[in-house]
Structure formats: C-alpha cells, structure tokens
PDB file with one MODEL, atoms N, CA, C and O in Angstrom:
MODEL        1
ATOM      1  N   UNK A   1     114.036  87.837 108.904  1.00  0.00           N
ATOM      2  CA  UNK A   1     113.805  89.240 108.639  1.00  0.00           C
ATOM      3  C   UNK A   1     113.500  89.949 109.957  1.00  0.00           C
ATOM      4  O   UNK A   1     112.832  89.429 110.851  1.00  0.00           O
ATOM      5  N   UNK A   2     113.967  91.016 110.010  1.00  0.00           N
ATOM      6  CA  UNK A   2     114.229  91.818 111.857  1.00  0.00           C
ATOM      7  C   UNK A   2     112.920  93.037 111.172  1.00  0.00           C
ATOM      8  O   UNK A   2     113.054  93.919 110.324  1.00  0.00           O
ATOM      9  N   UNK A   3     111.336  92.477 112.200  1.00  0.00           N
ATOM     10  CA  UNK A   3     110.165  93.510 112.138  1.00  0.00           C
ATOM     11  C   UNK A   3     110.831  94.327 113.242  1.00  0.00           C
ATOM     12  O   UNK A   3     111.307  94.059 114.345  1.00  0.00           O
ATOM     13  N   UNK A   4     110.661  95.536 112.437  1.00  0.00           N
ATOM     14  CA  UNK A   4     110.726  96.904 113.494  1.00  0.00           C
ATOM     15  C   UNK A   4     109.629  96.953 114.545  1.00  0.00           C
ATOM     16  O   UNK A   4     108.619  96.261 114.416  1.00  0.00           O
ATOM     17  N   UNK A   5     109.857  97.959 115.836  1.00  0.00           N
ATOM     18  CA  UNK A   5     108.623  98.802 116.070  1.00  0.00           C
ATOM     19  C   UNK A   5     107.501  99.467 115.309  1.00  0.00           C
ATOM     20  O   UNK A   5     106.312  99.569 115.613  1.00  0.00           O
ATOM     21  N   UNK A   6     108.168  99.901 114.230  1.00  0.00           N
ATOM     22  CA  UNK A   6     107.464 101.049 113.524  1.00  0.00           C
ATOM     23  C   UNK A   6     106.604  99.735 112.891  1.00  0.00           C
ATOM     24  O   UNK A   6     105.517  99.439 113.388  1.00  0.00           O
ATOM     25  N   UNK A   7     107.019  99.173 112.062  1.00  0.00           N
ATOM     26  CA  UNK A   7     106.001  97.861 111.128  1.00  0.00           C
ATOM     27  C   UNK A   7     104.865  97.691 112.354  1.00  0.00           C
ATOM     28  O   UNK A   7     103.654  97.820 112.170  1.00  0.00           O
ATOM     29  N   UNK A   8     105.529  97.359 113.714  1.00  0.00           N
ATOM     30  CA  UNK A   8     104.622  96.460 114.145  1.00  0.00           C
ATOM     31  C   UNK A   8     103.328  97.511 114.301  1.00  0.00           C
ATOM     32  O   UNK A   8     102.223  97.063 113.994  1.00  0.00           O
ATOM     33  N   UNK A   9     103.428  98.876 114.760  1.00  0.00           N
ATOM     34  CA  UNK A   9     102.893  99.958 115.150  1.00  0.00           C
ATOM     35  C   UNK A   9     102.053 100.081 113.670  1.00  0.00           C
ATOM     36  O   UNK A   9     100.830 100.079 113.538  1.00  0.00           O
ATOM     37  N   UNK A  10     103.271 100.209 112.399  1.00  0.00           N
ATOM     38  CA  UNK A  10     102.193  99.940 111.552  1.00  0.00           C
ATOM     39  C   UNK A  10     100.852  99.308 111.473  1.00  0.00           C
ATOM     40  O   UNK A  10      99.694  99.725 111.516  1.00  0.00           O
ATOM     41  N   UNK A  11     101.596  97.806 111.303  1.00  0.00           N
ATOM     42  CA  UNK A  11     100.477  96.621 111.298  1.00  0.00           C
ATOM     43  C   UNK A  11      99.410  96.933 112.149  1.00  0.00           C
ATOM     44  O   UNK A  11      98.290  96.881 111.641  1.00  0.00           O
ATOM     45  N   UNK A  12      99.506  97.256 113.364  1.00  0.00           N
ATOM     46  CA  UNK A  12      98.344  97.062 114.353  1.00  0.00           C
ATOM     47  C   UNK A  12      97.600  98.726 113.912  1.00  0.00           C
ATOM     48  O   UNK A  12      96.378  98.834 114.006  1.00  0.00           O
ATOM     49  N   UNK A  13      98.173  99.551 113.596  1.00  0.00           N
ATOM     50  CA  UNK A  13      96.911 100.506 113.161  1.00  0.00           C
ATOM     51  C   UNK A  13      96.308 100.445 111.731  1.00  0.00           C
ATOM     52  O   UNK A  13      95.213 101.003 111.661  1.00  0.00           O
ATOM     53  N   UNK A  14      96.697  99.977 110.741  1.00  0.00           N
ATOM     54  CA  UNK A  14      96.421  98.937 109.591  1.00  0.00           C
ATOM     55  C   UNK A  14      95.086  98.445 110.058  1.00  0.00           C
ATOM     56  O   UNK A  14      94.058  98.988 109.656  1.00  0.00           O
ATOM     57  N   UNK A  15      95.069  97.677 110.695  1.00  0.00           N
ATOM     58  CA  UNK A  15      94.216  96.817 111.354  1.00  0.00           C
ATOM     59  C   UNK A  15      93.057  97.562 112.221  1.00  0.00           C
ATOM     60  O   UNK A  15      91.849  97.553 111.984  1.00  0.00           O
ATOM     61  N   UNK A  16      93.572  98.051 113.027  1.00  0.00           N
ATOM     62  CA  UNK A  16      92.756  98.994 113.465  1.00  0.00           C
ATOM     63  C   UNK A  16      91.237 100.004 112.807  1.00  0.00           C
ATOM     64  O   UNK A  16      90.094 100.337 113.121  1.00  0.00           O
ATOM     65  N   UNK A  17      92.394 100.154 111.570  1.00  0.00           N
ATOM     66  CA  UNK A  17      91.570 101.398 110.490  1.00  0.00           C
ATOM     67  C   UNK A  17      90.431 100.736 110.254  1.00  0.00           C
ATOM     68  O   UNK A  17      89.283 101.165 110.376  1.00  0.00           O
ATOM     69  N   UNK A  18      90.987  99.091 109.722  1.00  0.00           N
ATOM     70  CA  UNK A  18      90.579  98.318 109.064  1.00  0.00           C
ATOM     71  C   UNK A  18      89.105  97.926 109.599  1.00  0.00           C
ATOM     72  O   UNK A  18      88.004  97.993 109.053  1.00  0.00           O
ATOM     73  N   UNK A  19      89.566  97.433 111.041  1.00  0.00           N
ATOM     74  CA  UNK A  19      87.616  97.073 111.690  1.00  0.00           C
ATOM     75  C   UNK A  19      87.030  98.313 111.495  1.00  0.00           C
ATOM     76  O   UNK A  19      86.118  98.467 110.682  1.00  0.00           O
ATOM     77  N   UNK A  20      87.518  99.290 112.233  1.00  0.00           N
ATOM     78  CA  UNK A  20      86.909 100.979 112.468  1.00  0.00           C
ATOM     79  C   UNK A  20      86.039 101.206 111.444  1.00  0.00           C
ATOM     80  O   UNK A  20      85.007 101.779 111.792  1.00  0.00           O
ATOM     81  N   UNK A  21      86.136 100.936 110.304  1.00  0.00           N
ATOM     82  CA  UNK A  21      85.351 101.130 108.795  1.00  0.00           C
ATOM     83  C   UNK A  21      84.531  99.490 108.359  1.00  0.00           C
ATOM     84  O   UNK A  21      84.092  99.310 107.223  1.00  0.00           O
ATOM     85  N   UNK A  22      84.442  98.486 109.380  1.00  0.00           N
ATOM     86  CA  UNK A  22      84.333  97.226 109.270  1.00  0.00           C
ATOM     87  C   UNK A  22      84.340  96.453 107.857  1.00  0.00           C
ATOM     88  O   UNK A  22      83.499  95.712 107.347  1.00  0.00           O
ATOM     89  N   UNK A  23      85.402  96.830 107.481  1.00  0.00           N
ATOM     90  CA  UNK A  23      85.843  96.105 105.882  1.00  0.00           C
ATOM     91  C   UNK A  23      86.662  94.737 106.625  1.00  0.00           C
ATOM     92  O   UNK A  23      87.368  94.830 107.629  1.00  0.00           O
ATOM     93  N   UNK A  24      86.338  93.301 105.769  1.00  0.00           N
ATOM     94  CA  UNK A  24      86.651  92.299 106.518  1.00  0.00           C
ATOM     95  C   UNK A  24      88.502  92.301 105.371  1.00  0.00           C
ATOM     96  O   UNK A  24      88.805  93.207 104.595  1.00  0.00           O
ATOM     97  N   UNK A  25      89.167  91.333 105.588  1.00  0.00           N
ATOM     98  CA  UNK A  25      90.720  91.514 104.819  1.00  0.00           C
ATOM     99  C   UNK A  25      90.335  91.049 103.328  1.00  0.00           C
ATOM    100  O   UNK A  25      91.079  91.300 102.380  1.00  0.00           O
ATOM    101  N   UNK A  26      88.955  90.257 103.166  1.00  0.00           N
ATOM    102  CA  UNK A  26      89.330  89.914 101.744  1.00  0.00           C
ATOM    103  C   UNK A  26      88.940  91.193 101.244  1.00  0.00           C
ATOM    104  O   UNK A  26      89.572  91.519 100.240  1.00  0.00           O
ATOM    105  N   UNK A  27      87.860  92.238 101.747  1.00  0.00           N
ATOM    106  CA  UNK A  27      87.190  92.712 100.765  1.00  0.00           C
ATOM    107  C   UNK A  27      88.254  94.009 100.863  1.00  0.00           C
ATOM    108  O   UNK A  27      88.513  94.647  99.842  1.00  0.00           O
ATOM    109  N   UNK A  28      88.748  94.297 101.933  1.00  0.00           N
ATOM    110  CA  UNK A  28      90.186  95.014 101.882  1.00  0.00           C
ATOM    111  C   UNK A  28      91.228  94.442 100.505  1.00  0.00           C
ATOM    112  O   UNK A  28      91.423  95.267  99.612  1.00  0.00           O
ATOM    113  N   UNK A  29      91.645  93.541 100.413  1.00  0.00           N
ATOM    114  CA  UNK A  29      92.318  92.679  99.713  1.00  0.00           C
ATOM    115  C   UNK A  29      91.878  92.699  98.068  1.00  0.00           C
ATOM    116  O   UNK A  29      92.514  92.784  97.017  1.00  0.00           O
ATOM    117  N   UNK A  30      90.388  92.569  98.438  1.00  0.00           N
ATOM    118  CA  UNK A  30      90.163  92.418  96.770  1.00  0.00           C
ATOM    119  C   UNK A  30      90.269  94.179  96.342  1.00  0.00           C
ATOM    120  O   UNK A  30      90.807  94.484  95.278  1.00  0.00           O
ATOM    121  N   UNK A  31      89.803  95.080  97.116  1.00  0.00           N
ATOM    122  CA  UNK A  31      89.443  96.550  97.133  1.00  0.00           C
ATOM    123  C   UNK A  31      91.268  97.064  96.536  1.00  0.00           C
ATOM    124  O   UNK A  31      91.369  98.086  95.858  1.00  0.00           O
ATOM    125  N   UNK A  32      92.595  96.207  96.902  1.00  0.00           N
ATOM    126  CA  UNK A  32      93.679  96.760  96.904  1.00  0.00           C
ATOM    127  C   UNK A  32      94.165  95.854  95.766  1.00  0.00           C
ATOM    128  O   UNK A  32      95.360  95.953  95.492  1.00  0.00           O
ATOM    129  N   UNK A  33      93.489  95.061  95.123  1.00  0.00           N
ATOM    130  CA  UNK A  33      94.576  93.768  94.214  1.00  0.00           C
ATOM    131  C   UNK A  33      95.658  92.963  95.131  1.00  0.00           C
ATOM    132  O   UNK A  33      96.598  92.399  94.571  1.00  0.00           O
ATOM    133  N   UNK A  34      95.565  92.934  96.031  1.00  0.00           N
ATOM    134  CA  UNK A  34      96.414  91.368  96.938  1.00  0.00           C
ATOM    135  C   UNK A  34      95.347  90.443  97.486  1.00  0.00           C
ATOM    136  O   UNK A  34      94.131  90.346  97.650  1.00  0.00           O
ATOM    137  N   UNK A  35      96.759  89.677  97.717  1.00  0.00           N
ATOM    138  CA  UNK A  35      95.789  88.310  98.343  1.00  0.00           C
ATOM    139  C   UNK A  35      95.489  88.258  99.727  1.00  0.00           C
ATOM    140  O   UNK A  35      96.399  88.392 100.545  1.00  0.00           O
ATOM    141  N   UNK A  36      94.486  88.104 100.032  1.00  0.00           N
ATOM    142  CA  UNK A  36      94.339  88.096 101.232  1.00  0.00           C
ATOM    143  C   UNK A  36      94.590  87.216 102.647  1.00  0.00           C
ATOM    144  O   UNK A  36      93.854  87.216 103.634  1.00  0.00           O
ATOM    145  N   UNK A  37      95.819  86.481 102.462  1.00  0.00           N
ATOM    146  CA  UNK A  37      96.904  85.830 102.770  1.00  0.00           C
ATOM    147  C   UNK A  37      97.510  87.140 103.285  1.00  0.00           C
ATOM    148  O   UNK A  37      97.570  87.415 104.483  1.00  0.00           O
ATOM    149  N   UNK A  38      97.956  87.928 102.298  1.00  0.00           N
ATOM    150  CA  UNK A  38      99.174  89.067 102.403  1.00  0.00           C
ATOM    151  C   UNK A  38      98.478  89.912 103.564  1.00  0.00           C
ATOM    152  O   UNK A  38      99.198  90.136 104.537  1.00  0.00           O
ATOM    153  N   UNK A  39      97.462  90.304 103.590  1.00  0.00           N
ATOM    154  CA  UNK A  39      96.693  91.437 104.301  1.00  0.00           C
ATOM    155  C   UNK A  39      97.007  90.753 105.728  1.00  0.00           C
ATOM    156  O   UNK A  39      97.619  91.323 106.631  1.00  0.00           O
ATOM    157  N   UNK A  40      96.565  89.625 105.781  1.00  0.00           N
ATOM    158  CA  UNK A  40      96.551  88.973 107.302  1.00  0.00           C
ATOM    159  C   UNK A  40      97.890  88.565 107.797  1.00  0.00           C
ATOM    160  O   UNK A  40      97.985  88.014 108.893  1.00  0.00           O
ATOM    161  N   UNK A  41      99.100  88.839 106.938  1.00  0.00           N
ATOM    162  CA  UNK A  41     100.622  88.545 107.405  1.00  0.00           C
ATOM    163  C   UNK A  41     100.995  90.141 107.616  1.00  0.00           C
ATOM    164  O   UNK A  41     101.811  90.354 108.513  1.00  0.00           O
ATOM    165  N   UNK A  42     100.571  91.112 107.004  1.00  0.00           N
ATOM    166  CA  UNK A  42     100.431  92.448 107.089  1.00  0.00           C
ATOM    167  C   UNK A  42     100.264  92.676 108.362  1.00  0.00           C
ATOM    168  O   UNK A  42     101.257  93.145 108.919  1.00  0.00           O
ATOM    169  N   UNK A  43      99.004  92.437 109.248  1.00  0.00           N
ATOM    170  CA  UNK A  43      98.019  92.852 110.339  1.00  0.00           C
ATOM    171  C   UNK A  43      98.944  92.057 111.178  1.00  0.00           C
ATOM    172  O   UNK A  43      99.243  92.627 112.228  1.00  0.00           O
ATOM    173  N   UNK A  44      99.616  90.587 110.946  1.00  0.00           N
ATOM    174  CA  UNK A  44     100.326  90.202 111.953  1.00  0.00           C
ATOM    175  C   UNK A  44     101.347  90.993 112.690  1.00  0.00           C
ATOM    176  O   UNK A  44     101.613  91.042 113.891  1.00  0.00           O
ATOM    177  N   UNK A  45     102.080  91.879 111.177  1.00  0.00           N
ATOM    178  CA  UNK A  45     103.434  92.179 111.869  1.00  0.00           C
ATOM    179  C   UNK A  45     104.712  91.338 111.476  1.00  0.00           C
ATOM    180  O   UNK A  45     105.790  91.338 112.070  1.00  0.00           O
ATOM    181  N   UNK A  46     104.266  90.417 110.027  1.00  0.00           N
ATOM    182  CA  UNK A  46     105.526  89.303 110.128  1.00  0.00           C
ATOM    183  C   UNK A  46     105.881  89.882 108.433  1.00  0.00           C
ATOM    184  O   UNK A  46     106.490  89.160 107.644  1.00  0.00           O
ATOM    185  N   UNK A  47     105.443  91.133 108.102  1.00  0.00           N
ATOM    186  CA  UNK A  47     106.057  92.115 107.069  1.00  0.00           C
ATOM    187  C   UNK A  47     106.165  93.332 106.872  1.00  0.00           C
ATOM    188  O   UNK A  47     105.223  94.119 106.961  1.00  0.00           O
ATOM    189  N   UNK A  48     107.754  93.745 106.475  1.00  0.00           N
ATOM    190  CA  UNK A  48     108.077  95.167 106.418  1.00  0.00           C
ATOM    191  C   UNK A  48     107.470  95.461 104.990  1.00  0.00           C
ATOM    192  O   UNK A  48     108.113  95.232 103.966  1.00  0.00           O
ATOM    193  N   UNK A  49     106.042  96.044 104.984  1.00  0.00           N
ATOM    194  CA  UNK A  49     105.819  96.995 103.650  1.00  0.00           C
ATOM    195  C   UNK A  49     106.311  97.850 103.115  1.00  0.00           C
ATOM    196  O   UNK A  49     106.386  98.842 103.840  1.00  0.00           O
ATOM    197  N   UNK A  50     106.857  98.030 101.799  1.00  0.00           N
ATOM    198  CA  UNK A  50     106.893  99.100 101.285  1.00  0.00           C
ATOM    199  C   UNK A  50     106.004 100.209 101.289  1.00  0.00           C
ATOM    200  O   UNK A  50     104.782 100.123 101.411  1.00  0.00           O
ATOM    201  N   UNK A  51     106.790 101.459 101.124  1.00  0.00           N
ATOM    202  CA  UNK A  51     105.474 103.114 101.214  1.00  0.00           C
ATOM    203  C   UNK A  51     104.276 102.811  99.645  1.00  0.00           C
ATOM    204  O   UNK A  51     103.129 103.178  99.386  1.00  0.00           O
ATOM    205  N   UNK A  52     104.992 102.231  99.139  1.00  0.00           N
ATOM    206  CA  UNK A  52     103.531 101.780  97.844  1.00  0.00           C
ATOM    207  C   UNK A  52     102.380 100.901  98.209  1.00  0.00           C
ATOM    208  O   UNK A  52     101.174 100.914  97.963  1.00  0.00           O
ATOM    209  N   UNK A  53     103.279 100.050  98.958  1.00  0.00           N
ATOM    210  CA  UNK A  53     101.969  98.772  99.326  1.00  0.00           C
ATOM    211  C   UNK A  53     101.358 100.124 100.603  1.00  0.00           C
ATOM    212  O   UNK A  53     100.234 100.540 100.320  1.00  0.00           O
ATOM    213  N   UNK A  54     101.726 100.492 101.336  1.00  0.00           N
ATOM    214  CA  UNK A  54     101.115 101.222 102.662  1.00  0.00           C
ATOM    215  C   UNK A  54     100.513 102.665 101.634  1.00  0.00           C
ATOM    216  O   UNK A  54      99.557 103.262 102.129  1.00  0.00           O
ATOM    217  N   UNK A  55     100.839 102.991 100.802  1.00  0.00           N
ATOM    218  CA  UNK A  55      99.368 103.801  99.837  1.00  0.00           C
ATOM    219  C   UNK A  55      98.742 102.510  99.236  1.00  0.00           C
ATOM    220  O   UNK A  55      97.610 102.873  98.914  1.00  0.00           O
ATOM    221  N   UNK A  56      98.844 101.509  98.991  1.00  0.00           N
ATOM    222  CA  UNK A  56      97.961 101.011  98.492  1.00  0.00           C
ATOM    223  C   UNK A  56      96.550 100.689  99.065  1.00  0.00           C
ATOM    224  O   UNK A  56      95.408 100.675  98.608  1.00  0.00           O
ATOM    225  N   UNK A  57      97.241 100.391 100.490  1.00  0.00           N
ATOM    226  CA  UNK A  57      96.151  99.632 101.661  1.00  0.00           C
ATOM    227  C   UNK A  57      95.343 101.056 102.239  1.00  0.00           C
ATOM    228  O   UNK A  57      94.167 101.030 102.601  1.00  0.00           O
ATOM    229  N   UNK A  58      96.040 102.066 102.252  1.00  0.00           N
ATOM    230  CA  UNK A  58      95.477 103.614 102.472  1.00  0.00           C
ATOM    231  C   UNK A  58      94.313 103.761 101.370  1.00  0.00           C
ATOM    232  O   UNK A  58      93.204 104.198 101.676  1.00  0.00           O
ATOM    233  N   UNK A  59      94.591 103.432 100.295  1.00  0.00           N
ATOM    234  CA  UNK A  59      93.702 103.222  99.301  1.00  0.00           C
ATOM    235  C   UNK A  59      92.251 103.036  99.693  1.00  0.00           C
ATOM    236  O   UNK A  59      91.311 103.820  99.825  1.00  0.00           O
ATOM    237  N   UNK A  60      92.419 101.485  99.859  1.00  0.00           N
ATOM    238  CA  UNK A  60      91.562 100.833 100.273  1.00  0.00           C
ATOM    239  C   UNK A  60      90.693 100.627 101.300  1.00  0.00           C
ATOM    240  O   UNK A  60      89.582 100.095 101.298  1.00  0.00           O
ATOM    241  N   UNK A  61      91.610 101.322 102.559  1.00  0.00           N
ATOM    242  CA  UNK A  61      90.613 101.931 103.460  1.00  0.00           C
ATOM    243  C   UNK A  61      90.203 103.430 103.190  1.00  0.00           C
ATOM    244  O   UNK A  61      89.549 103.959 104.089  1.00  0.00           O
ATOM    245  N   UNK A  62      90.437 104.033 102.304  1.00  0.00           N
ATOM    246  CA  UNK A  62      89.552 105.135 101.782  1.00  0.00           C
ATOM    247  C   UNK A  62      90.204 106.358 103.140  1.00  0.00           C
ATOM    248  O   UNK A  62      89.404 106.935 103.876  1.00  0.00           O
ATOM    249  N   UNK A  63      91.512 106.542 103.240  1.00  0.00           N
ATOM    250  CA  UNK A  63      92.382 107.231 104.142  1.00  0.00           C
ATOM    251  C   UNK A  63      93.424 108.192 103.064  1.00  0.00           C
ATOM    252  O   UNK A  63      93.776 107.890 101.924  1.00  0.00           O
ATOM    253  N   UNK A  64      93.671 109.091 103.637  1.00  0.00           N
ATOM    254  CA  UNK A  64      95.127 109.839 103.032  1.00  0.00           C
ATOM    255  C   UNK A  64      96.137 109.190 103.602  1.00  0.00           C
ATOM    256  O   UNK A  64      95.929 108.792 104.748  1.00  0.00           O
ATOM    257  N   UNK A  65      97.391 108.926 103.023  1.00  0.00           N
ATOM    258  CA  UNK A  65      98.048 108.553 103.842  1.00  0.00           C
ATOM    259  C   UNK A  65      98.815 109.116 104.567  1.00  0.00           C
ATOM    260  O   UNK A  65      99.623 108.493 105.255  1.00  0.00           O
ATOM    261  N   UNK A  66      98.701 110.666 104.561  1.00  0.00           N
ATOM    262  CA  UNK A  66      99.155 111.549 105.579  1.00  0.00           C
ATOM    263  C   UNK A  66      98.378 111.726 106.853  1.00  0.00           C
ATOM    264  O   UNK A  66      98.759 112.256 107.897  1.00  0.00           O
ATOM    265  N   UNK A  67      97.264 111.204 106.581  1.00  0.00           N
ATOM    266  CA  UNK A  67      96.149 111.403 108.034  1.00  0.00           C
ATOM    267  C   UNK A  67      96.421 109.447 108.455  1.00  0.00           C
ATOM    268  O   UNK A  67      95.844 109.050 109.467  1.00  0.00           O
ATOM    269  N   UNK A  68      97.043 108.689 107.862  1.00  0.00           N
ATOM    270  CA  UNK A  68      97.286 107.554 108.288  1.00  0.00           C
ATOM    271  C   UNK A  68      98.864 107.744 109.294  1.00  0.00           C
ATOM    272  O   UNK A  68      98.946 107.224 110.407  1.00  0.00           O
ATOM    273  N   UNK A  69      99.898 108.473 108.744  1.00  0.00           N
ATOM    274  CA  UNK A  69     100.929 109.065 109.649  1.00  0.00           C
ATOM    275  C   UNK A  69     100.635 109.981 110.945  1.00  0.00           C
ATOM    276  O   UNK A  69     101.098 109.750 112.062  1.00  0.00           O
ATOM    277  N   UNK A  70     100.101 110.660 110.735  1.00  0.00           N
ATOM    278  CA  UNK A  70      99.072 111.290 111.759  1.00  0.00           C
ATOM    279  C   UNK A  70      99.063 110.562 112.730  1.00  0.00           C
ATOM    280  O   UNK A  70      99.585 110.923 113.785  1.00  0.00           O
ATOM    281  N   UNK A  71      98.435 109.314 112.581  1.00  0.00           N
ATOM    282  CA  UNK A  71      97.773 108.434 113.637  1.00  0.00           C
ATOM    283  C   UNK A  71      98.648 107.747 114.153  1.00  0.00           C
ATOM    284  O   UNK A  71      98.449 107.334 115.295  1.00  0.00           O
ATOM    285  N   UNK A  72      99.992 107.391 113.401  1.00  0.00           N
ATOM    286  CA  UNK A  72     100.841 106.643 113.414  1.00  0.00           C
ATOM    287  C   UNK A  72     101.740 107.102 114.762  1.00  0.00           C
ATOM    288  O   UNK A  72     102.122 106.453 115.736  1.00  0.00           O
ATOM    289  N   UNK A  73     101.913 108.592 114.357  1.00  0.00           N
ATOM    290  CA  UNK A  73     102.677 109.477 115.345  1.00  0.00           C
ATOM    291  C   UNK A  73     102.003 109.628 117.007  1.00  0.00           C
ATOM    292  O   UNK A  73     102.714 110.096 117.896  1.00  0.00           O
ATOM    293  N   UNK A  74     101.130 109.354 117.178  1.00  0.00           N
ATOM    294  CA  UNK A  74     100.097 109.937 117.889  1.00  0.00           C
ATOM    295  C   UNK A  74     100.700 108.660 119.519  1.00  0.00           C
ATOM    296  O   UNK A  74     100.096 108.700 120.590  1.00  0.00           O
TER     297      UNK A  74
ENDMDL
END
C-alpha cells in the first residue's frame, strides 16, 4: 500500500494532538471504539484513513475536524 505525504503529515499531527491533551492511545482508542493496535499503526503512518475514521479520532481528541485541517495546512 503507497502512504502518501498527506497520511504521513496526517499521522504525525494525530499524534501530536494526541500527547498535547496527554490522552495515552488506549484511552484514545477506547474514547473512539478501536483497538488500540489500530491507533498506534495510525500514529506510525503505515495507514491511509478514511475521512470517518479521521472524524472519529477528531472525536476523541475533543477537536473539530476543521480546526484539525487547519493545522494540517499550516
């Protein structure tokens, strides 16, 4: 599977959000209904998410996901 820039840019501000609010991946994970397996292949970069799973995880870090594009762009 060919990870984009954009995923990877994803992933690493994913992650980012993620300490910033210091939620660890399970409680991210349990907070979104995945496993927290998925969250940490997420943060790697070794998956292209869908825009549902990326509101989901927006969810869960308690973000819009227009102020998550925001950041994305930046």
């Amino acid at each position: 599977m060919l990870i984009t820039n954009l995923s990877k840019k994803t992933a690493e501000l994913l992650k980012l959000i993620r300490l910033e609010k210091k939620i660890s991946q399970e409680k991210l994970a349990l907070k979104c209904g995945i496993d927290r397996k998925y969250v940490h292949i997420i943060e790697k970069g070794k998956s292209n998410i869908s825009i549902g799973m990326l509101n989901k995880l927006c969810d869960g870090l308690e973000i819009e996901i227009l102020d998550f594009f925001k950041r994305l762009s930046k």
